[in-house]
C-alpha positions as CSV (number, residue, x, y, z in Angstrom):
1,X,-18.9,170.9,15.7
2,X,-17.6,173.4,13.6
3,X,-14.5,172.4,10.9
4,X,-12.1,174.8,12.9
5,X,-12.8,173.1,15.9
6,X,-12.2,169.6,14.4
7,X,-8.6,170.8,12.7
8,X,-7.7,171.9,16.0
9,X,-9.0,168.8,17.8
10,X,-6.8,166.4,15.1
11,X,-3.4,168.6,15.8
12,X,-0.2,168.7,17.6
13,X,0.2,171.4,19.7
14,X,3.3,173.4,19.5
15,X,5.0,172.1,22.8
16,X,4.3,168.3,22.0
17,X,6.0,169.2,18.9
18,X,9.0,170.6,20.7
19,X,9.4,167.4,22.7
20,X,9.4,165.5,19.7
21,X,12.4,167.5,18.3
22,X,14.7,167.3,21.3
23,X,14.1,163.3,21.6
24,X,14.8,162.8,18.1
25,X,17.7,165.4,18.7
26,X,18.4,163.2,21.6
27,X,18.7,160.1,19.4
28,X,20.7,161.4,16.5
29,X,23.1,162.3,18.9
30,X,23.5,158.9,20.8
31,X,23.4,157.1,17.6
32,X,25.9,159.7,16.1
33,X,28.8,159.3,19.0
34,X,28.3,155.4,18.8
35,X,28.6,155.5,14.7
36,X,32.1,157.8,15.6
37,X,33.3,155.1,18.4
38,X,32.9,152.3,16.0
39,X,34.5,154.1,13.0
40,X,37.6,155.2,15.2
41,X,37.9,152.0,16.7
42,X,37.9,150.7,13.1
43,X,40.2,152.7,12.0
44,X,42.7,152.5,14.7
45,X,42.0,148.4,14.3
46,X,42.9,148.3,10.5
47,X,46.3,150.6,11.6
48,X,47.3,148.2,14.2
49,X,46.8,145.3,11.9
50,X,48.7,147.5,8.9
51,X,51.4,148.5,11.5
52,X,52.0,144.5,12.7
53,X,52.0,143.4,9.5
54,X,55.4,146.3,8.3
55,X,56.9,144.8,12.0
56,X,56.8,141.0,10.7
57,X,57.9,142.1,7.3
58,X,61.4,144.0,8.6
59,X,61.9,141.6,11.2
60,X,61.4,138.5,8.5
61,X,64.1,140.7,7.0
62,X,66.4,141.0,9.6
63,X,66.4,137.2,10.4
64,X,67.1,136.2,6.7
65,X,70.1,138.4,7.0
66,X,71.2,136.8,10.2
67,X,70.4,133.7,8.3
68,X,72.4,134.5,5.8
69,X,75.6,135.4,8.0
70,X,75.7,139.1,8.0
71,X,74.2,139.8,11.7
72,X,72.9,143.7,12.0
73,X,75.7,146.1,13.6
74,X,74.8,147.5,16.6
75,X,73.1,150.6,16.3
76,X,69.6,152.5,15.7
77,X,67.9,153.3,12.4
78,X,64.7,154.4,11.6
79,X,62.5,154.6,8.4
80,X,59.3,156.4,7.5
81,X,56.1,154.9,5.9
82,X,53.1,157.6,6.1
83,X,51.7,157.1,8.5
84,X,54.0,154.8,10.1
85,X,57.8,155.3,11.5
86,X,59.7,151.8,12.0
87,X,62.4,151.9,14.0
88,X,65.0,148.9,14.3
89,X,67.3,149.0,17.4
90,X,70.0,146.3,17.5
91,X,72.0,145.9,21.4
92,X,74.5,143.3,22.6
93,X,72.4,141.5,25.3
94,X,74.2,141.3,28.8
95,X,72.7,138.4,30.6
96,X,72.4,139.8,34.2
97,X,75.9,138.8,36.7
98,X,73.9,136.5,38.9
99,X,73.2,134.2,35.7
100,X,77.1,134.0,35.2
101,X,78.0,133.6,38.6
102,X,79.2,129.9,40.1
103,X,77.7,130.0,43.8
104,X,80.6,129.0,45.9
105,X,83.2,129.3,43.3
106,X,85.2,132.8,42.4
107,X,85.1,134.6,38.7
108,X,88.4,133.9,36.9
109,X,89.3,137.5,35.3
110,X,91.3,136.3,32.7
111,X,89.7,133.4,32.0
112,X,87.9,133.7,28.7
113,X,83.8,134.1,28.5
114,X,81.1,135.1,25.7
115,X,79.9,137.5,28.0
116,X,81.7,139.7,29.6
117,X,81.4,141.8,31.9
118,X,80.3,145.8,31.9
119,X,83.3,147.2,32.2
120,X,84.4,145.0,29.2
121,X,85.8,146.5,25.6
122,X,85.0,143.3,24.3
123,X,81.0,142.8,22.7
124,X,78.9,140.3,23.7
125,X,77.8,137.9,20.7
126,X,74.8,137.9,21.7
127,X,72.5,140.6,20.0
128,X,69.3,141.6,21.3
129,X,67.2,143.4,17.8
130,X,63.8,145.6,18.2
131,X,61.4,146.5,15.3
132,X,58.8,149.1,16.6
133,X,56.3,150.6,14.4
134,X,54.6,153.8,15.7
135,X,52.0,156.0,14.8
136,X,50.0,158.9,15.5
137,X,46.6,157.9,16.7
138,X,44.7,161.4,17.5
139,X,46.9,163.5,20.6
140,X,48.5,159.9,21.2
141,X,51.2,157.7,19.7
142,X,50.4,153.8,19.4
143,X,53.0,151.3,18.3
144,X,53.7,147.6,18.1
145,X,57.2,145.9,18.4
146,X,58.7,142.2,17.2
147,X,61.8,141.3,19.0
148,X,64.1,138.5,18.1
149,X,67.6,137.3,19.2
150,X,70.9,136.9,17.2
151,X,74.3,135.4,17.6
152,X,77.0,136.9,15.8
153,X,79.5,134.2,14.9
154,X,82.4,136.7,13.9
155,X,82.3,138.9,17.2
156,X,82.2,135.2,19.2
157,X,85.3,133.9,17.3
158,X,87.8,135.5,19.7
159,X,86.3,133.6,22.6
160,X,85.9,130.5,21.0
161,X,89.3,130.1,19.8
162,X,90.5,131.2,23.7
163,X,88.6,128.6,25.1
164,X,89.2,125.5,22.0
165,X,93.0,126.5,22.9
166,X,92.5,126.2,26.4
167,X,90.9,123.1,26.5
168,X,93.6,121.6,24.5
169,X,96.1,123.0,26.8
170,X,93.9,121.0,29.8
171,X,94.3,118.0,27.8
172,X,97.5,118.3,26.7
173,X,98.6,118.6,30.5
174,X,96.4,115.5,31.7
175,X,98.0,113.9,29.2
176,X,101.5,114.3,30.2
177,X,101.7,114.6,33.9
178,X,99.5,111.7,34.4
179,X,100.6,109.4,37.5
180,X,100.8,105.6,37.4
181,X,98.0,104.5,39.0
182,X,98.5,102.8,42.4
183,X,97.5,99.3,42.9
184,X,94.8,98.3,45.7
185,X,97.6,97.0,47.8
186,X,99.2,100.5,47.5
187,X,102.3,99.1,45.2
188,X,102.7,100.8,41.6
189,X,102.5,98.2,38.8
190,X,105.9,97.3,37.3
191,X,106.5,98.9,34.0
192,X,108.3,96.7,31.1
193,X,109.6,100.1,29.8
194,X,110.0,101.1,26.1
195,X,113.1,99.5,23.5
196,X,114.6,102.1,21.1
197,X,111.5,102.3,18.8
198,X,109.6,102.9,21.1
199,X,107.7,100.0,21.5
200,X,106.5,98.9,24.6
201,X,109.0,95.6,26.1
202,X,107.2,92.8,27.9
203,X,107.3,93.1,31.6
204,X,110.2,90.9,33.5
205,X,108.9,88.1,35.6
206,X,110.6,86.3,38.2
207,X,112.3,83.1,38.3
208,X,110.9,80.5,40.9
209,X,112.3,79.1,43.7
210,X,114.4,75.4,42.8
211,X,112.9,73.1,45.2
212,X,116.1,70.3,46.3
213,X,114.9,67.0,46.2
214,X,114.0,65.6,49.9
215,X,112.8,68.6,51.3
């Protein structure tokens, strides 16, 4: 066998080498989209965690001022953090009119309540506040949100002093207007009256009967 014979024998041919190319081509390709899924699902992982972690901070804010006595306004606001927008949305909360309704019993209009209705001028104490951090994340916007309740002590004084004064009024009129109570036998218990100090004077009791001797 000659030597040109025996290179030839040892080679690739050219279309063996082709099909070489295309599955490593092939490869590189799968392994390339699978390298880009993990990275964007890692980076899209650390911004979620980032993002949750500016949320806890503003609402750990927001609660120390609550804390502290000075309960958020209502209203909207929004701050920038490249990448990141946060957002805090404070609302009075409404509890829905089937929580505040008596079954059986009619709403009072004038009597006095910490939640009005929706026609009401008066707020509700009761504030409802919204931290949402968004971000872009390719075409799409992600974002993640805290939400916490607060009760504003200076919107609810109205209402509480309405309903202290009321109550005292309640008790004020049990107080005076309350009947002698009846005794089982359906006779009212003598009073002994008051003297001028007002002191209470022991009741009167009845003389008995003087028996004659013989009978």
């Amino acid at each position: 066998m000659s030597r040109a014979s025996a290179t030839r024998a040892g080679a690739f041919t050219l279309f063996e080498v082709l099909a070489a190319v295309a599955l490593l081509g092939i490869l590189f390709t799968t392994l390339a989209g699978v390298a880009s899924t993990w990275l964007r699902a890692e980076g899209e992982a650390r911004r979620r965690f980032e993002a949750s972690l500016k949320a806890d901070v503003r609402l750990g804010e927001l609660e120390a001022e609550v804390a502290a006595g000075r309960v958020p306004a209502p209203g909207e606001g929004e701050a920038r953090d490249d990448p990141y927008r946060i957002t805090t949305r404070v609302e009075p909360l409404r509890p829905p009119v089937e929580l505040l309704e008596v079954p059986g019993q009619a709403p009072a209009p004038a009597a006095p309540t910490l939640f009005p209705g929706q026609g009401s001028t008066f707020s509700p104490p009761l504030r409802l506040i919204e931290v949402r951090v968004s971000w872009d994340e390719g075409a799409e916007e992600r974002h993640v949100e805290r939400t916490t309740l607060a009760f504003d002590l200076a919107a609810a004084a109205p209402a509480l002093t309405a309903l202290s004064l009321k109550r005292d009024s309640q008790r004020a009129g049990a107080g005076q207007g309350a009947p002698p109570q009846p005794t089982p036998g359906g006779v009212a218990p003598p009073s002994g009256g008051s003297g001028p100090g007002g002191e209470e004077l022991p009741r009167r009791r009845g003389r008995p009967a003087r028996r004659e001797p013989g009978r």
